[in-house]
Z-matrix of the N, CA and C atoms (Angstrom, degrees):
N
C 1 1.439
C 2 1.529 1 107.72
N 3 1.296 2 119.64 1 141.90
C 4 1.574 3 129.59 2 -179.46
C 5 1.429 4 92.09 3 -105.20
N 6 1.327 5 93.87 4 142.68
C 7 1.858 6 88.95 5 149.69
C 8 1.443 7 90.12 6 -166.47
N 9 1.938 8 84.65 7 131.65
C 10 1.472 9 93.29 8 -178.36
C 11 1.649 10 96.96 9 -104.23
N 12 1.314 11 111.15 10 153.62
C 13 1.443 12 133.54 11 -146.42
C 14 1.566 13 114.31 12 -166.12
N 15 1.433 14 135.06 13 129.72
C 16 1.397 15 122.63 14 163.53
C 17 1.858 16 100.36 15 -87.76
N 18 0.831 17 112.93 16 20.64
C 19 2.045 18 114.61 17 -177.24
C 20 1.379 19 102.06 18 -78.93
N 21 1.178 20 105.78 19 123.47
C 22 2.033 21 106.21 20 165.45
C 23 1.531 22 96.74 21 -40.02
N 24 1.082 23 103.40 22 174.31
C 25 1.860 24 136.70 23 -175.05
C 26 1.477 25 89.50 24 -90.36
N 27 1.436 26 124.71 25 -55.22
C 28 1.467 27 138.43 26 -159.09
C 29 1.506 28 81.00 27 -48.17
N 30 1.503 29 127.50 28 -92.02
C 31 1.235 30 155.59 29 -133.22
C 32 1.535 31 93.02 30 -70.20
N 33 1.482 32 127.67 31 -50.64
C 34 1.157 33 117.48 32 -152.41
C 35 2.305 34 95.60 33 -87.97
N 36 1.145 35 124.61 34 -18.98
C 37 1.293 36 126.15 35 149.49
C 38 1.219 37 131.34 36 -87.43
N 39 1.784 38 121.64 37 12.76
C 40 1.534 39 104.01 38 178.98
C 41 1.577 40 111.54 39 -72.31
N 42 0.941 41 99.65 40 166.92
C 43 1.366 42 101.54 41 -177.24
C 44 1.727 43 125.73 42 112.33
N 45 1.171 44 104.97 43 -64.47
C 46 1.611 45 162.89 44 -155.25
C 47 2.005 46 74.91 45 -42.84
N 48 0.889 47 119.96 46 -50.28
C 49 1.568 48 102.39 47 -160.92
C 50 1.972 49 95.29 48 -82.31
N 51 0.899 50 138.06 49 -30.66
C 52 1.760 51 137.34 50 -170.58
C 53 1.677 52 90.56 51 -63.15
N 54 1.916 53 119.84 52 -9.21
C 55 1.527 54 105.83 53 -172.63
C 56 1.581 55 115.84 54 -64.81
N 57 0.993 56 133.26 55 110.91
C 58 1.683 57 122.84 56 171.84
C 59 1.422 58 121.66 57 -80.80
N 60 1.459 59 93.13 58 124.87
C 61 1.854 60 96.15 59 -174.62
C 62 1.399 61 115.01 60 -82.31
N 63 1.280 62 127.53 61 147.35
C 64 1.359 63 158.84 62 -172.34
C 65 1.669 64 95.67 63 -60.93
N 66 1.396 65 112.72 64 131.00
C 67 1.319 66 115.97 65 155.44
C 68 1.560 67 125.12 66 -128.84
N 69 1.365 68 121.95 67 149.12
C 70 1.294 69 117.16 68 -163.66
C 71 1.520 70 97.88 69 -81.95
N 72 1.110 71 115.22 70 159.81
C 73 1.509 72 128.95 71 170.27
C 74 1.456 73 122.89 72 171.19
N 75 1.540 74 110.15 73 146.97
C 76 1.284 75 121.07 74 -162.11
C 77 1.404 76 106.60 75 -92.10
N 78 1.584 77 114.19 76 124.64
C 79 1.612 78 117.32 77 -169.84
C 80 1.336 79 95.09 78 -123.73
N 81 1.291 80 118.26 79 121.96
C 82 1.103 81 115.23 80 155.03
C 83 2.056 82 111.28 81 71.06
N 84 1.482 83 103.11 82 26.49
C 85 1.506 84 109.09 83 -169.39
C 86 1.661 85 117.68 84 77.24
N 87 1.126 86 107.74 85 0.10
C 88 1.479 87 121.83 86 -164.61
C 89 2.021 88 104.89 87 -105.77
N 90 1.063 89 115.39 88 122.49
C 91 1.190 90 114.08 89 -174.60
C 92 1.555 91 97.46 90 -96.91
N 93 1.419 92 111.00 91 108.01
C 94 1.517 93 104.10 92 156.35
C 95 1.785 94 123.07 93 -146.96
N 96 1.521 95 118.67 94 178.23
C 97 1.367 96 105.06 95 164.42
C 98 1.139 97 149.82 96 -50.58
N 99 0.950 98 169.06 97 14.40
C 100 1.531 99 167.84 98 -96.00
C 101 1.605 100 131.55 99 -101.61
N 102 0.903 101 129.22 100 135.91
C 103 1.473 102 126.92 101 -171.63
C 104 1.538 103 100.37 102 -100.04
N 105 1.490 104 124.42 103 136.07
C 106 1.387 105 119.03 104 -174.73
C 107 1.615 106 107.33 105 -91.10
N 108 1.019 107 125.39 106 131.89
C 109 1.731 108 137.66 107 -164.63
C 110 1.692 109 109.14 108 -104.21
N 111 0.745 110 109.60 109 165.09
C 112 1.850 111 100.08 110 154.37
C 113 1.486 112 122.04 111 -112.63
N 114 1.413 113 111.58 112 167.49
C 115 1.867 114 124.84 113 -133.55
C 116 1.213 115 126.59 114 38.42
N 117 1.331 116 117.26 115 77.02
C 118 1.872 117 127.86 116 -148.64
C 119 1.215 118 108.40 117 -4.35
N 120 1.234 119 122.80 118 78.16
C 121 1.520 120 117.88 119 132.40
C 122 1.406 121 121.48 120 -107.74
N 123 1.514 122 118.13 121 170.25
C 124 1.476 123 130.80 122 161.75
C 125 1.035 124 120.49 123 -103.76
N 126 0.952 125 137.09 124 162.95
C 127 1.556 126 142.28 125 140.52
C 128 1.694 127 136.99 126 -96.98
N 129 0.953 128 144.53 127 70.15
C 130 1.165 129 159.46 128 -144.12
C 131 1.616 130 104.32 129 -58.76
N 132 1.499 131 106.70 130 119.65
C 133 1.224 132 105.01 131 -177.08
C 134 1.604 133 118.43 132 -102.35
N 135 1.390 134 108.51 133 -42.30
C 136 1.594 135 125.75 134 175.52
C 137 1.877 136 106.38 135 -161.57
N 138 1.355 137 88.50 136 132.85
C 139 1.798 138 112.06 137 -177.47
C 140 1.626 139 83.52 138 -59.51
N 141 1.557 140 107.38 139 164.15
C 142 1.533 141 125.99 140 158.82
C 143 1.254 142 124.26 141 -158.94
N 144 1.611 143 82.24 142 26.74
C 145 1.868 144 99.23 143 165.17
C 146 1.565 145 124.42 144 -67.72
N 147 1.009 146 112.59 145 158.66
C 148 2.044 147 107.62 146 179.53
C 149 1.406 148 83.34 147 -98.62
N 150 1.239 149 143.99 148 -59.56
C 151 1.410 150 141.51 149 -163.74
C 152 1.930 151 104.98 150 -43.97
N 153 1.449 152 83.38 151 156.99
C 154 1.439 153 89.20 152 177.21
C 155 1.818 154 110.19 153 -92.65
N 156 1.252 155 119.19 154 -35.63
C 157 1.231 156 128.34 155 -153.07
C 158 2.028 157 102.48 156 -64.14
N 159 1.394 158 111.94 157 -50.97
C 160 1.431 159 96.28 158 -175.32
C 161 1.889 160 124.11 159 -66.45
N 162 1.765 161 93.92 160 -12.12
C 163 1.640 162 96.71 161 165.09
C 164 1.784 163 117.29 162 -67.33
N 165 1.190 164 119.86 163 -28.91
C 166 1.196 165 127.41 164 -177.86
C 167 2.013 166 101.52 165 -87.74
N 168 1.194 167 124.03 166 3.39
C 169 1.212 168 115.91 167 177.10
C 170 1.646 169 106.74 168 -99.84
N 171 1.251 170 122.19 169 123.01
C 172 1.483 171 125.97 170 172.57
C 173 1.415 172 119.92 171 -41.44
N 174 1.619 173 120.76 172 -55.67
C 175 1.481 174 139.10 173 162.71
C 176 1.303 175 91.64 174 -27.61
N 177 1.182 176 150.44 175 -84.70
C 178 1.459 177 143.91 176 -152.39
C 179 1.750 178 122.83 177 -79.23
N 180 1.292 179 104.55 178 15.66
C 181 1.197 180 92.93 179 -170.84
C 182 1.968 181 121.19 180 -96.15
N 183 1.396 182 98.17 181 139.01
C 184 1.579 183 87.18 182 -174.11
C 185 1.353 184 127.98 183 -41.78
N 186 1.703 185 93.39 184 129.75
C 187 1.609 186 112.26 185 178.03
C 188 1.360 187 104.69 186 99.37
N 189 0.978 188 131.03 187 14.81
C 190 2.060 189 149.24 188 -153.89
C 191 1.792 190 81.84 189 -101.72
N 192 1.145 191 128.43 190 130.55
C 193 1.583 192 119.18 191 141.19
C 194 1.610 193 114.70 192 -103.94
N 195 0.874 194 70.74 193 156.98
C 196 1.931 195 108.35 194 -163.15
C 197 1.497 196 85.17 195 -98.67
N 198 1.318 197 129.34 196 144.72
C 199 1.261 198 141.30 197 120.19
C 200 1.679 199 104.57 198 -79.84
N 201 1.421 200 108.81 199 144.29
C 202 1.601 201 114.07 200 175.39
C 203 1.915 202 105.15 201 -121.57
């Protein structure tokens, strides 16, 4: 990605490291993204199931936390 900008580098990436990356993991038989929280929870970012049925379940829906 380009982006042309007169913004310092500083300003236009602060932040940029507090980002937490997504890890895959199986909840509940359910393969999806998850953000790791503290006192085991997740945060569900995007399903990556082939099945249809856990998209139609509320429990899984992005931004949903999970206690595990």
């Amino acid at each position: 990605m380009i982006m042309y900008t007169i913004v310092a580098d500083e300003l236009l990436y602060a932040g940029i490291e507090e980002i937490q990356t997504a890890v895959e993991m199986w909840v509940d038989g359910v393969l999806m993204q998850v953000e790791i929280m503290p006192n085991h929870e997740v945060k569900v970012i995007r399903l990556m199931s082939p099945e249809l049925a856990p998209y139609l379940n509320d429990a899984y829906m992005p931004g949903r936390i999970i206690r595990l």
